[in-house]
N, C-alpha and C positions, 0 to 999 in steps of 0.2 A: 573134490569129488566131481568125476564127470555123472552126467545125467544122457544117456538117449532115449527119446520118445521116438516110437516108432507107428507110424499108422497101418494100420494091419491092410493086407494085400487086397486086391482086386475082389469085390462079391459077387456071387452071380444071382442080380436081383436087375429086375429093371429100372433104369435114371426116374420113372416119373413115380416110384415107391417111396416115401414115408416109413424109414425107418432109423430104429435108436437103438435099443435095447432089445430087440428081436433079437433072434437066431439065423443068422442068413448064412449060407454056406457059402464056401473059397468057392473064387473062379477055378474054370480047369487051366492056367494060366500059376498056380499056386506055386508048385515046384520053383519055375524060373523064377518068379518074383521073389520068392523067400529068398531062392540064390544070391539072386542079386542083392537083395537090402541086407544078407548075411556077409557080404561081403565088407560091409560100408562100414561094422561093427567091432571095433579094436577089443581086444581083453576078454573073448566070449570066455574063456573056460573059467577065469576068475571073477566075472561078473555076475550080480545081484541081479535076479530075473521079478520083473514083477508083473502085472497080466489084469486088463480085466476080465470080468468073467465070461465074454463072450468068447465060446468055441472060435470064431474067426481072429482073434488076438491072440489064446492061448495057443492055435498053430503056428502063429508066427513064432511067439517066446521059444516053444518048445523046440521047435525048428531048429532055431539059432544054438541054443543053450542045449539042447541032449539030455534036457534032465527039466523035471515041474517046476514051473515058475509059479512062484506065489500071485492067489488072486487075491485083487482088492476090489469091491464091488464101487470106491470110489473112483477106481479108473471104467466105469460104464459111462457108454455113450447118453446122451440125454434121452429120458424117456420123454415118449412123445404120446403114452399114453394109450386113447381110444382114436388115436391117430397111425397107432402103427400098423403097418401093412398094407395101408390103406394107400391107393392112386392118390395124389395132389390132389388133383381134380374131382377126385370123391369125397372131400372134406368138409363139410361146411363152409362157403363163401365168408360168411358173415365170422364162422369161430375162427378161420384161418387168415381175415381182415384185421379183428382183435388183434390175435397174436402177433402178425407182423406190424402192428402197427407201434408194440411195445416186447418187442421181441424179449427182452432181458427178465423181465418182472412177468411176464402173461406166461401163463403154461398151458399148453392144452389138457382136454380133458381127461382125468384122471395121469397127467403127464407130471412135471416137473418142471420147471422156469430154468432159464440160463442162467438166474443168478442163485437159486438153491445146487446145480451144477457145479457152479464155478464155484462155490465155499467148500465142497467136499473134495475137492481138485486140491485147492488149495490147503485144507487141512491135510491129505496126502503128503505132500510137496513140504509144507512144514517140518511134516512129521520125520522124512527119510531124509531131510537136508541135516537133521541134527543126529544122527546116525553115522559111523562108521566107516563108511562105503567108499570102497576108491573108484567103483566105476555102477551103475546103476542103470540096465537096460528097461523100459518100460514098455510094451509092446498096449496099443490103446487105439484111441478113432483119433478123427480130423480136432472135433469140437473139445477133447480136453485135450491137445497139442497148443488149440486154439486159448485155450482157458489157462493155460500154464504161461503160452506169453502172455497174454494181456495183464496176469499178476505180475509178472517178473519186469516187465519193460515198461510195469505203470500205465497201461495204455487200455481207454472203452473196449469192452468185447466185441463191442459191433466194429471197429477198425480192425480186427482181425479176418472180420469173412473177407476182407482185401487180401488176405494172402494164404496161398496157395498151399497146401498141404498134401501133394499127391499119396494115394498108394502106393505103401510100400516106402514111403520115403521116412526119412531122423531128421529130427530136430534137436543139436544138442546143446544143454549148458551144463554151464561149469560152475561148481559154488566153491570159493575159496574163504573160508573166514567169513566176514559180512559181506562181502563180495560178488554180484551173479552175473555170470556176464553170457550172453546169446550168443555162441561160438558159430553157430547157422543154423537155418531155417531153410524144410525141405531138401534136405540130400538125397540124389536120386543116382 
């Protein structure tokens, strides 16, 4: 079974916004980028689409595939709570010190933690590697890309913000029998 994750295209929100689980609309920049990362994707007509819920994901899926891709509200970005929308800078010092200070376990308020995130990632991933599937497109954010390697490669989530997920880019693996193997990380 191949797997691609894909991080969905460019937002048109501002860099210093606090957002997760929001609704934020595609850049005007959406068309090319879709092209492009629809290019990067072998087997679209007989591959298994899956989607989180966010409108920004689901045009990617859709995009590619021509037809509704299944949502799963375990492929959502992390909630971030009574922190979304919100400027950085408009946060709480002191809530936003907390949390980065134990990023994985701390959740902001009314949000979710990285590691209730990463167990619903993971149940996912469980779930569709015992399935059927020759080829499985995933259309998602940075942070479950992020959270799918750190299960798969055995490796802290925090060593993941080390690498680079752009928009628009795949990240694909391969599950053969007991087998996983990170085929690349970030295709752009």
């Amino acid at each position: 079974m191949d797997l691609y994750f894909l991080r969905h295209t460019t937002v048109a929100i501002d860099n210093d916004v606090c957002y997760g689980q929001t609704e934020i609309p595609v850049a005007s920049s959406f068309l090319q980028e879709a092209s492009d990362t629809m290019k990067l994707v072998p087997d679209k007509q007989h591959a298994v689409y899956f989607s989180s819920p966010t409108r920004r994901c689901i045009q990617l899926a859709e995009f590619i595939s021509k037809r509704p891709a299944m949502q799963d509200p375990r492929l959502a970005d992390l909630n971030f709570g009574s922190w979304e929308r919100k400027k950085w800078s408009e946060i709480d010092e002191q809530e936003l010190d907390s949390w980065m200070n134990d990023v994985i376990y701390q959740k902001p308020p009314d949000g979710e933690s990285y590691e209730q995130m990463m167990l619903r990632v993971k149940d996912f991933f469980e779930e569709v590697i015992t399935k059927n599937y020759k080829t499985v497109v995933i259309s998602t954010h940075a942070s479950i890309v992020r959270a799918i390697l750190s299960y798969v490669l055995e490796i802290p989530y925090q060593r993941t913000f080390d690498m680079q997920i752009a928009f628009g880019s795949i990240t694909k693996i391969s599950v053969d029998g007991q087998s996983i193997t990170v085929e690349y990380i970030n295709r752009v």
